[in-house]
C-alpha positions in Angstrom: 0.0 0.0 0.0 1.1 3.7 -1.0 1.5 5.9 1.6 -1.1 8.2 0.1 -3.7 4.9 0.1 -2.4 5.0 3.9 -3.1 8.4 4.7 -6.6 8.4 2.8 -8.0 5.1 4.6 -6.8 6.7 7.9 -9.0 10.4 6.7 -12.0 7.7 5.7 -11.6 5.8 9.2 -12.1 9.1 10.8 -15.0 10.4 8.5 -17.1 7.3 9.0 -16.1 7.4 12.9 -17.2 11.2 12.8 -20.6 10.0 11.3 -21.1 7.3 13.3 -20.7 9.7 16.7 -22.7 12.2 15.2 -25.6 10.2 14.3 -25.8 8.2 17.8 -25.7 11.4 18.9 -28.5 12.0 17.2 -30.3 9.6 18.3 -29.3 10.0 22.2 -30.2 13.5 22.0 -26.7 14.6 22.7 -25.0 16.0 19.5 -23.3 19.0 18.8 -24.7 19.4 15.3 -28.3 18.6 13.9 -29.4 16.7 11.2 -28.8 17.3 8.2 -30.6 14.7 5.9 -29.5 16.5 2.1 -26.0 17.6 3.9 -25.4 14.0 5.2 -26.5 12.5 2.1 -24.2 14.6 -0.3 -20.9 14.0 2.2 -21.6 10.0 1.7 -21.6 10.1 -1.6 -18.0 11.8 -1.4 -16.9 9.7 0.9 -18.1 6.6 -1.1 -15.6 8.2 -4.0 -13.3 8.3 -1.9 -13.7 4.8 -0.4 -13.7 3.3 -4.0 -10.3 4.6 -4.7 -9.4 3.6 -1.5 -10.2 -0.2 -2.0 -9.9 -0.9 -5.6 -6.5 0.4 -6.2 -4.9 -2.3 -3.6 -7.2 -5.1 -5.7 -4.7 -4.7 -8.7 -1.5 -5.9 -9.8 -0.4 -5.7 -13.6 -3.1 -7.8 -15.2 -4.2 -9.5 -11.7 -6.4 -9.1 -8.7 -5.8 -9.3 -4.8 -8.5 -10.1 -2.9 -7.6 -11.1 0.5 -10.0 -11.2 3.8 -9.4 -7.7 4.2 -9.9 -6.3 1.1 -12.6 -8.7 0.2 -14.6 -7.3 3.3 -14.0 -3.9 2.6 -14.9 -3.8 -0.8 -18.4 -6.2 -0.1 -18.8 -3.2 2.8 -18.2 -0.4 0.0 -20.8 -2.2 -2.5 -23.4 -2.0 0.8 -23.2 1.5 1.1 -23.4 2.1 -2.4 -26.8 -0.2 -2.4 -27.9 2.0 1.2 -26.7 5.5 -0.4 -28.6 4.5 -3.8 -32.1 3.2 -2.0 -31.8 6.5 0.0 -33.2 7.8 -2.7 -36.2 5.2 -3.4 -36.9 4.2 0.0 -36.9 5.2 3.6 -34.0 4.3 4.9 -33.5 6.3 8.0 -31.8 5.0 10.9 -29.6 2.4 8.9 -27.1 4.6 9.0 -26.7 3.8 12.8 -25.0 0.9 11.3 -24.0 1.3 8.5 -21.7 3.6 9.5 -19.9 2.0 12.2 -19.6 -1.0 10.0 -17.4 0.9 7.4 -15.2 2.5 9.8 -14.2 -0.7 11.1 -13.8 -3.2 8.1 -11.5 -0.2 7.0 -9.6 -1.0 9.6 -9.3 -4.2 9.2 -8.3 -4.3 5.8 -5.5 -2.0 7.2 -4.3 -4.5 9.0 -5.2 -8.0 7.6 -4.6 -7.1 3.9 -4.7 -10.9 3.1 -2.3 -12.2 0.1 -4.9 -14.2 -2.0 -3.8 -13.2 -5.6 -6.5 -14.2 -8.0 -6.8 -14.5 -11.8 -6.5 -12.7 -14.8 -9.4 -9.7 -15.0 -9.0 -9.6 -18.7 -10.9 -13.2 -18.8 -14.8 -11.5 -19.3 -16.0 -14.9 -17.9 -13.8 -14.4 -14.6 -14.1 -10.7 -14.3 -18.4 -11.4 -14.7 -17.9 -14.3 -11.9 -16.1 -12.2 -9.3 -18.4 -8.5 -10.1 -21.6 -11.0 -9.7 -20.2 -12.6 -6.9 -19.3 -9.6 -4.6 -23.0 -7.6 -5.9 -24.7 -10.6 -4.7 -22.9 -11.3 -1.3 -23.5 -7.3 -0.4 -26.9 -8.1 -1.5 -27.5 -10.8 1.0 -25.3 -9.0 4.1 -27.7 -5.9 3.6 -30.2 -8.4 4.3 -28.8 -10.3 6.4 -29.0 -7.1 8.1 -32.0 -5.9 7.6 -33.8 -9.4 8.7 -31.4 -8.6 12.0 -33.2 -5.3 12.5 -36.6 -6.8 11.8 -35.8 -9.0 15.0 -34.7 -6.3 16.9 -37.7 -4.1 16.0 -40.4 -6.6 17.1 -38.4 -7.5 20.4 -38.6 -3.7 21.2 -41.9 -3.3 20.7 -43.1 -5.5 22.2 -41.1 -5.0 25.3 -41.3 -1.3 24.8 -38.1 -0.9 25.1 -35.6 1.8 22.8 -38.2 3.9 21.7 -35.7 6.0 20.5 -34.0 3.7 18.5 -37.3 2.6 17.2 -38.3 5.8 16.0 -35.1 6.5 13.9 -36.0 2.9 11.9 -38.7 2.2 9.4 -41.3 0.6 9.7 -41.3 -3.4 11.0 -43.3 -4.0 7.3 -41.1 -1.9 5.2 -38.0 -3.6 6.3 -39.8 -7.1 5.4 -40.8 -5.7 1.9 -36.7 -4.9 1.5 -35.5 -7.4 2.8 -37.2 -9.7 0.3 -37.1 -7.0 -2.8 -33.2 -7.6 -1.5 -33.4 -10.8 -1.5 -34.8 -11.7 -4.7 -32.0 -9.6 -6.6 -29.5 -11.5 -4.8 -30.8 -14.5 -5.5 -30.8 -13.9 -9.1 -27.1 -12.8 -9.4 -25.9 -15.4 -7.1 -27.3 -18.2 -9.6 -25.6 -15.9 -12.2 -22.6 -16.5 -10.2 -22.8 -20.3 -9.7 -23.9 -21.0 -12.9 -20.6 -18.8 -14.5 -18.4 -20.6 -11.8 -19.2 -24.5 -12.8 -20.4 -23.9 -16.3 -17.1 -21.8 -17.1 -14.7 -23.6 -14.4 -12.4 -24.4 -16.9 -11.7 -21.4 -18.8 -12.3 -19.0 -15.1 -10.2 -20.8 -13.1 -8.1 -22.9 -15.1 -9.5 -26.4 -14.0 -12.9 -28.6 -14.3 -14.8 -27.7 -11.4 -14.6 -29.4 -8.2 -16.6 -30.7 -4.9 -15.1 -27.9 -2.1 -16.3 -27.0 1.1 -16.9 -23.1 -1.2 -19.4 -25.3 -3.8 -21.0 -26.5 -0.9 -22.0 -23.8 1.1 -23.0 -22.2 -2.1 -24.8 -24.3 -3.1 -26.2 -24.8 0.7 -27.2 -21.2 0.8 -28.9 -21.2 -2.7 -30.8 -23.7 -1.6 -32.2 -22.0 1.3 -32.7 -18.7 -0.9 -34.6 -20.9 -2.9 -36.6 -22.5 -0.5 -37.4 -18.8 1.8 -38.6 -17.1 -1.8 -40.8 -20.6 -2.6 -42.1 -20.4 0.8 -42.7 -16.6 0.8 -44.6 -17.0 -2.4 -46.9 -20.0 -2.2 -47.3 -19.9 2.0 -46.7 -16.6 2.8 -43.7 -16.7 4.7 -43.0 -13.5 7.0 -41.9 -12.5 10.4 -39.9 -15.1 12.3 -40.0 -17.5 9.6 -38.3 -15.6 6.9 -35.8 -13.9 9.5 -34.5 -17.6 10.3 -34.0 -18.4 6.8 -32.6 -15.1 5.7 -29.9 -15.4 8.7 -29.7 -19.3 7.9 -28.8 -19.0 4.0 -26.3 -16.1 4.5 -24.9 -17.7 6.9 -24.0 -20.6 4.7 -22.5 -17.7 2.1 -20.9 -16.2 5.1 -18.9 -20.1 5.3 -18.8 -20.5 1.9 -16.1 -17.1 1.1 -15.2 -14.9 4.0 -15.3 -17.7 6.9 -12.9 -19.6 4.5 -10.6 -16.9 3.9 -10.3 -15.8 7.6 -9.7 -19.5 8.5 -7.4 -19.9 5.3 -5.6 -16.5 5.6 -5.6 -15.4 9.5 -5.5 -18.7 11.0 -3.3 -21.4 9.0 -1.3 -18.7 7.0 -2.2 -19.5 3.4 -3.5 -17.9 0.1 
């Protein structure tokens, strides 16, 4: 890493640390600065700039990629606030950012630190470079549902205990979040049956070899399944609440396995690319 890549992911540490204080701020009624919804929503989108520079110029080497633990979780991170910053605009988002914010100040600093070494193959293959662009979409997809399906549970627990009414207030609604998280949902589901079908159809001429059983096919597979079987269930039984929380949280977790639980164990805890 330049020093200038240094000094800017220390700046965007600091920026997202600066929003996160001064939205729970907000939201604990002790901030210096009111909100400023247009204000804060034209500063993220500079900062997102920013952060793009900021992670994709360390992915690169020559004609190759790098796309170790760290990285990978910062750029995934990067894609969610694109997807949060774009909905802004569609949707009512408010009080995500609570999260959202946090989240991004500290994967940046974990890809300061763990980096990761995992070199990757050559971006000027289409069939690889669609593989890995459909891979990460999807994944940020399913983690902003992921979260979402976390809030969800949070919400109704609050409510019904009547407890952070605060907190509540700053969220939408309990259905709106449902009707994301499974607008969410669908998309990813798509573009992650993009991605399996361009990683075993194309296994040869993506990554060099006929495809194989691994414990990454697997949990793929696993989590598409589950996908599958919440949208089925959602359409012909009307799946919601509870149900479709466990299944949302189920199938990423199986994603969650599948690529960044095997990188952390593969990278952070035995050492190897």
């Amino acid at each position: 890493m330049t020093a200038f890549l240094f000094v800017l992911t220390i700046l965007l540490i600091f920026a997202y640390g600066g929003l996160s204080w001064h939205f729970i701020g907000n939201w604990k009624g002790v901030a210096s600065l009111p909100r400023n919804p247009r204000f804060e929503h034209t500063m993220l989108g500079v900062l997102l700039l920013l952060h793009a520079y900021a992670v994709m110029s360390p992915l690169t080497e020559g004609a190759m990629i790098s796309l170790g633990v760290g990285r990978a979780l910062s750029v995934v991170v990067w894609m969610m606030l694109v997807i949060y910053w774009t909905c802004s605009f569609f949707y009512r988002v408010e009080g995500l950012q609570l999260f959202m914010m946090p989240l991004a100040m500290l994967t940046l600093a974990f890809a300061l630190v763990f980096p990761g070494e995992h070199i990757m193959h050559d971006l000027g293959n289409p069939a690889f470079a669609l593989h890995v662009l459909v891979s990460i979409v999807a994944y940020s997809l399913f983690a902003i549902a992921a979260l979402l399906a976390v809030l969800m549970l949070f919400l109704e627990k609050a409510l019904h205990g009547k407890r952070w009414l605060a907190l509540v207030r700053q969220l939408p609604p309990l259905l709106s979040l449902e009707k994301m998280m499974f607008q969410v949902i669908g998309l990813g589901f798509m573009l992650l049956t993009v991605s399996l079908f361009t990683g075993v159809v194309f296994s040869e001429e993506v990554f060099g070899k006929a495809v194989a059983i691994s414990h990454k096919t697997v949990f793929s597979v696993i989590s598409w399944l589950l996908f599958a079987a919440l949208l089925l269930g959602r359409r012909f039984k009307g799946w919601r609440g509870k149900v479709a929380i466990r299944w949302t949280l189920a199938g990423f977790g199986a994603l969650l396995l599948a690529y960044i639980g095997s990188k952390v164990v593969l990278e952070l805890l035995l050492h190897r690319a």
